[in-house]
C-alpha positions in Angstrom: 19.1 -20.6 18.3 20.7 -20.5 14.6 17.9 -22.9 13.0 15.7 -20.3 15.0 17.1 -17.4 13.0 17.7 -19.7 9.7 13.7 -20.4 10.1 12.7 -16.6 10.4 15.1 -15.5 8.1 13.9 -18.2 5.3 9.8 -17.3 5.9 10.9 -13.5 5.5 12.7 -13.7 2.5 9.9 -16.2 1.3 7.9 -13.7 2.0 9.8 -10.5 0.4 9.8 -12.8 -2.9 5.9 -13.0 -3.1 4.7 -9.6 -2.5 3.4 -8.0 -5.4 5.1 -4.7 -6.6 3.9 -1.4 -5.4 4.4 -0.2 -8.5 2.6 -2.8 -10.8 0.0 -0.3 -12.6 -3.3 0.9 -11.7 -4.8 -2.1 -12.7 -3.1 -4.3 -9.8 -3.6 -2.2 -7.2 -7.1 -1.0 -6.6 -9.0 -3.5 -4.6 -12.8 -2.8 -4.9 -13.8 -4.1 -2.0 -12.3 -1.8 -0.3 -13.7 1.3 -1.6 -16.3 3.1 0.4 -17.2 6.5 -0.2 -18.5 7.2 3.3 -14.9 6.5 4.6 -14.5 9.3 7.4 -11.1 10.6 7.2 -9.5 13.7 8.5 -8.7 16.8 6.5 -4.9 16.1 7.5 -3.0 17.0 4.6 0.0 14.4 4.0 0.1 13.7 1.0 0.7 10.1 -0.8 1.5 8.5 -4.0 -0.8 6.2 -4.9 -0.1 3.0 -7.0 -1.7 4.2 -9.6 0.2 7.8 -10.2 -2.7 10.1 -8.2 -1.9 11.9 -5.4 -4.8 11.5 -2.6 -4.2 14.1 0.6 -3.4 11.3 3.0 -3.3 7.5 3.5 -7.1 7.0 4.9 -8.3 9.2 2.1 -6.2 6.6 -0.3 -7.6 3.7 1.5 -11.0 4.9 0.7 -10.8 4.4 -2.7 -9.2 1.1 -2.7 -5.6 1.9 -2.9 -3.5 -1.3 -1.4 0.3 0.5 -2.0 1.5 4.1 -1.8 4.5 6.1 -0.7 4.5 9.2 1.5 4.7 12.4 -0.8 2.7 13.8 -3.9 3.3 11.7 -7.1 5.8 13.3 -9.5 
């Protein structure tokens, strides 16, 4: 059971070490591909902070135009 846990608790922190930064800039965190401008996404407002310091009125709306990070809330 340990080298269990050892094993999942090495690939996480693996893991944790190669994610890129949320915050990077706004050039490392729009993916093109993933914008499409006939995204249907409710008019739900909850707003999030997108990588790139623009506030979008939820996370499907964000997705939409490419975002790959955000954090609940309106930017500062």
């Amino acid at each position: 059971m340990k080298i269990i846990y050892t094993f999942i608790l090495t690939l996480f922190l693996t893991n944790c070490s190669t994610q890129p930064d949320c915050c990077a800039g706004p050039d490392t965190c729009i993916n093109e591909d993933l914008i499409d401008p006939n995204r249907a996404c409710t008019k739900e407002y909850r707003p999030v902070c997108g990588c790139n310091d623009i506030t979008y009125s939820n996370s499907c709306v964000a997705e939409g135009n490419g975002v790959t990070e955000w954090a609940d809330g309106a930017c500062d």
